[in-house]
N, C-alpha and C positions, 0 to 999 in steps of 0.2 A: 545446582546441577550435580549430579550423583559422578565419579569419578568412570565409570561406564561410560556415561553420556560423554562427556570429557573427552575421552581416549577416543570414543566413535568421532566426535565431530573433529577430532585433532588430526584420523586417520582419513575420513572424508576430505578434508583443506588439503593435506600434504596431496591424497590421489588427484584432485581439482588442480593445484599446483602443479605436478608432474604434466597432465594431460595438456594443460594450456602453453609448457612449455615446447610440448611436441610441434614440429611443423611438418608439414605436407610436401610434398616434392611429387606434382603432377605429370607425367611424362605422357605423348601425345604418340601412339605407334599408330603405323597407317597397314600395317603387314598382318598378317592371320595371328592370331594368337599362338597357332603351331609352328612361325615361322620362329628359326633358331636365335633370328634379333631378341626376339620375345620368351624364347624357353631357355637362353643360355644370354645373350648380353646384358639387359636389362637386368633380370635378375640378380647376375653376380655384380651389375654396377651397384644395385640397389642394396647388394647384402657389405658392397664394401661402405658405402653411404652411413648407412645405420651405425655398423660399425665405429666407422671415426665420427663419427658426431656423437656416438653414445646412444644412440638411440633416438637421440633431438631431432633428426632428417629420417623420415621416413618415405619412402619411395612407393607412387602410385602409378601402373603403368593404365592408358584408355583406351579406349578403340573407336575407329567410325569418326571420327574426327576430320575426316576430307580427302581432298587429293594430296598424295604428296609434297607436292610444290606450294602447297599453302601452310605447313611446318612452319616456316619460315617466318610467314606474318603471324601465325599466332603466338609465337615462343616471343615473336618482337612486342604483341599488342597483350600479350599477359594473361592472354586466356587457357593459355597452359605453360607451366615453366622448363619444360623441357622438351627437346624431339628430336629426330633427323631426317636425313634426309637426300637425293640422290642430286647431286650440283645440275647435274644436267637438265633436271626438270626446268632447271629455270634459265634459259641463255640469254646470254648476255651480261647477264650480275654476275654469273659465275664463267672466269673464263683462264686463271691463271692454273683453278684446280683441275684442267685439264691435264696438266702435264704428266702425273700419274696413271693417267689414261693412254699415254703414248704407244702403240703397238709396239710387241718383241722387249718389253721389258722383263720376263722370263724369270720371273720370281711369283712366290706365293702370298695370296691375300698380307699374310702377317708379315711378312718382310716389307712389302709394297705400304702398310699402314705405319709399319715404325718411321718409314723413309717419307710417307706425306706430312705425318707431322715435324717432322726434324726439321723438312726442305720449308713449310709454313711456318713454322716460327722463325727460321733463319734469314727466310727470301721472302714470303710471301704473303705476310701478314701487315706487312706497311703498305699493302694496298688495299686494306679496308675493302674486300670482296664480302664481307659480314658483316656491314656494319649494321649496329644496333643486338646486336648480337655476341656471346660469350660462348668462341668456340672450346669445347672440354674434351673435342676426340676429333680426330679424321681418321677414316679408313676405309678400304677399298671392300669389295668384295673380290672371292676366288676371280680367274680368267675366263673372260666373255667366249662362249662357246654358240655354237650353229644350232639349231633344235630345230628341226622341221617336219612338218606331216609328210611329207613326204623325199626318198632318198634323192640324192646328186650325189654324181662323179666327176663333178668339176665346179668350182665355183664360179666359175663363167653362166653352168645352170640357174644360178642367183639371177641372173636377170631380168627384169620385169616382175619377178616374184613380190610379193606385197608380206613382209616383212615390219614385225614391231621392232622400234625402234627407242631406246628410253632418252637419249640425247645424246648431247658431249662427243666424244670422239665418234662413238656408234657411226651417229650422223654422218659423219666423214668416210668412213668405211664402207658404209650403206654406199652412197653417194660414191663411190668409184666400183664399188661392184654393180650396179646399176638397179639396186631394187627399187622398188614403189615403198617410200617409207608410210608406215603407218605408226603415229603416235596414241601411245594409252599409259597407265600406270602400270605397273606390274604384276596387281593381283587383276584385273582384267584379262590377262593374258590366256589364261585356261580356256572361259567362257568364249574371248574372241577365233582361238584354233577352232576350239568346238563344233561354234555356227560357221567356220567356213570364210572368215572375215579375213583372214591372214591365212599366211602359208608357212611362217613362221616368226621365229624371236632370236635376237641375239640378249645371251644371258648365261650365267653361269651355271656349273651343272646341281649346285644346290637345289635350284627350284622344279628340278624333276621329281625331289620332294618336298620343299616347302609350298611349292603351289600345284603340287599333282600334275606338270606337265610330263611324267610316264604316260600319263592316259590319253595325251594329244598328241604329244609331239615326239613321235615314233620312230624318229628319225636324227641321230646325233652327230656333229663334226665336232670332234673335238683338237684342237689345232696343240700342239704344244706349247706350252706358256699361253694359251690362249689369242685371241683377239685385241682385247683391250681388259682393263680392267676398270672399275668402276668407283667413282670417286663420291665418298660419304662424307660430310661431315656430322657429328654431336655436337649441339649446344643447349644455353639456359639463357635463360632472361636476364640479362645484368643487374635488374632493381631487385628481381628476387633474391639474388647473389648476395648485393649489397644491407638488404634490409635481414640480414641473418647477424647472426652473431659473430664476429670477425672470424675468432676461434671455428667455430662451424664454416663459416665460407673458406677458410685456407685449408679445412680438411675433407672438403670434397674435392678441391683444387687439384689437391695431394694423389685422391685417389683417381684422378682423371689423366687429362694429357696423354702423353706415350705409352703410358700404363695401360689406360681403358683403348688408345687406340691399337696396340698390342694385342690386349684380350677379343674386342670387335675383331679383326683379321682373322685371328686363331678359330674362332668360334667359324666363321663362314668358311674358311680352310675345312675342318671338320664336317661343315654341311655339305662343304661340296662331294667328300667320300662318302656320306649317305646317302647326297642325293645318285651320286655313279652307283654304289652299291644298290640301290635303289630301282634305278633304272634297268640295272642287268637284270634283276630278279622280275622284273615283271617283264623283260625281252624285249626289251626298246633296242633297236639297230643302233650301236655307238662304236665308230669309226675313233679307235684311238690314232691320230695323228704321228706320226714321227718325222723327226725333224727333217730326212731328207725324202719324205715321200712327195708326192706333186700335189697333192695340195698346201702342206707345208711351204712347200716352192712359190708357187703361185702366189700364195698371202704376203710374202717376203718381197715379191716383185710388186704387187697391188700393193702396197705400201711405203714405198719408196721416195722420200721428199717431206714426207707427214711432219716427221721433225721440224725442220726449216717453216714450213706452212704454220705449224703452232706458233713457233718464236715470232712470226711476222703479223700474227695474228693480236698477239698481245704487246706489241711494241708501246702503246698509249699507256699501259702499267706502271711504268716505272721501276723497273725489275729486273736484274741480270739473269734473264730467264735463260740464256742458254748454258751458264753458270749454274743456275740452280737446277735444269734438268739434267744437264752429268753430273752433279753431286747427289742428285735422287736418285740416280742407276747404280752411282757406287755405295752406298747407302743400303739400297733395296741388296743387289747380287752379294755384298760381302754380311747382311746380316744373318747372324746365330740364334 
């Protein structure tokens, strides 16, 4: 064989080598490809991925994949290794990561996300709310805001109104303002204003423009600090985890955690100013709230006891949950 041929099949093996050492890192999105999960979280998890592994983990995000609440079982049954996902879709499994959720917490996505994971590793992780599962992020989205087709001057107007609802504490809030809840995923939400199905959503002001409700929901209450805020976890399949190269699995580890649930916060923090900027520019009616106006008020009065309700709700956990929910508020209000 001619020293040409030599050098080609030598450089062939080594590129065969390289490629086979690459591995795949499948990620399961259930959100529009424009949504900021998609055009800002992923990506930057995915460009710090490559990065510490040198290139060995490459990151794929998919789409069309299901209802949200099914993330869950496939990240567990391995037909994709990664996802996320909103706690509430699924009650009952999820019920400590409510506390996050707790009305009048008054802090931003990214504050409320350093504080879910700090209060989860510290308190809330020895009750195996995940199990079969490798949590690598929590975090919240911006504060759950009012979006309606049409205006109120009172939230006592809520009543009877048919109202989507995503879970978790929503439920709860729903449930004392007196609407007809209506359950759907989130990107349904458009199509269901649309035909008339609902009357409105509670949701944060991002998705006026990650899912085009400028074009529905004409009508904005935005509460200060919001209503609630909404509680996400990130995770991976732990056999994928394991079946990596040690080296490789402690340097996504690295770039995850507080980190990634930091970046996730900041990014929907972000979206939520696009989606307000957003919404002014196409002339949606948005009632910025202040703290001592009457609907302010009112939210403050409908809310009263929620605390106590959650602690008593999760008593079976084994969890110094009232503990860990003032260590999450001081957490969340004093972070930088």
């Amino acid at each position: 064989m001619s020293i040409k041929k030599l050098l080609t099949a030598g450089l062939l093996s080594a590129l065969a080598s390289v490629a086979s050492a690459e591995t795949t890192l499948r990620v399961a999105s259930w959100l529009p490809p424009t949504h900021t999960q998609n055009t800002v979280v992923w990506p930057t998890w995915a460009k710090w991925v490559e990065d510490a592994t040198e290139g060995r983990v490459k990151v794929v995000v998919e789409y069309g994949m299901g209802h949200p609440k099914t993330m869950f079982e496939l990240v567990e049954d391995g037909v994709v290794d990664a996802s996320f996902s909103y706690h509430g879709y699924v009650p009952g499994r999820f019920k400590l990561t409510q506390m996050v959720e707790q009305p009048l917490l008054g802090t931003n996505a990214e504050a409320a996300s350093v504080a879910h994971w700090r209060i989860h590793q510290k308190y809330l992780a020895e009750a195996n709310e995940h199990d079969g599962l490798e949590v690598i992020g929590l975090f919240t989205h911006g504060p759950g805001q009012i979006q309606l087709v049409e205006p109120i001057e009172s939230l006592t107007e809520l009543k009877g109104k048919k109202i989507r609802l995503g879970g978790g504490v929503q439920g709860e809030i729903g449930h004392r303002m007196g609407v007809t809840a209506v359950g759907a995923p989130a990107p349904k939400v458009y199509e269901m204003m649309q035909q008339g199905v609902i009357d409105g959503v509670f949701i944060p002001l991002i998705d006026q423009k990650g899912l085009r409700l400028k074009e529905v929901a004409r009508n904005v209450v935005a509460l200060p600090g919001g209503m609630y805020m909404g509680s996400f976890s990130i995770f991976m399949n732990p056999d994928f985890l394991d079946d990596l190269d040690p080296q490789d699995r402690q340097a996504i580890l690295d770039v995850s955690g507080e980190k990634l649930s930091a970046m996730a916060g900041r990014a929907w923090d972000a979206g939520d100013k696009d989606g307000l900027a957003a919404a002014q520019e196409a002339g949606v009616n948005v009632i910025m709230v202040k703290p001592d106006d009457a609907f302010a008020q009112e939210f403050v009065t409908l809310t009263k006891g929620m605390d106590d309700a959650f602690i008593e709700s999760v008593a079976d956990r084994g969890v110094d949950t009232r503990s860990a929910l003032q260590e999450l508020r001081e957490v969340a209000r004093t972070y930088k």
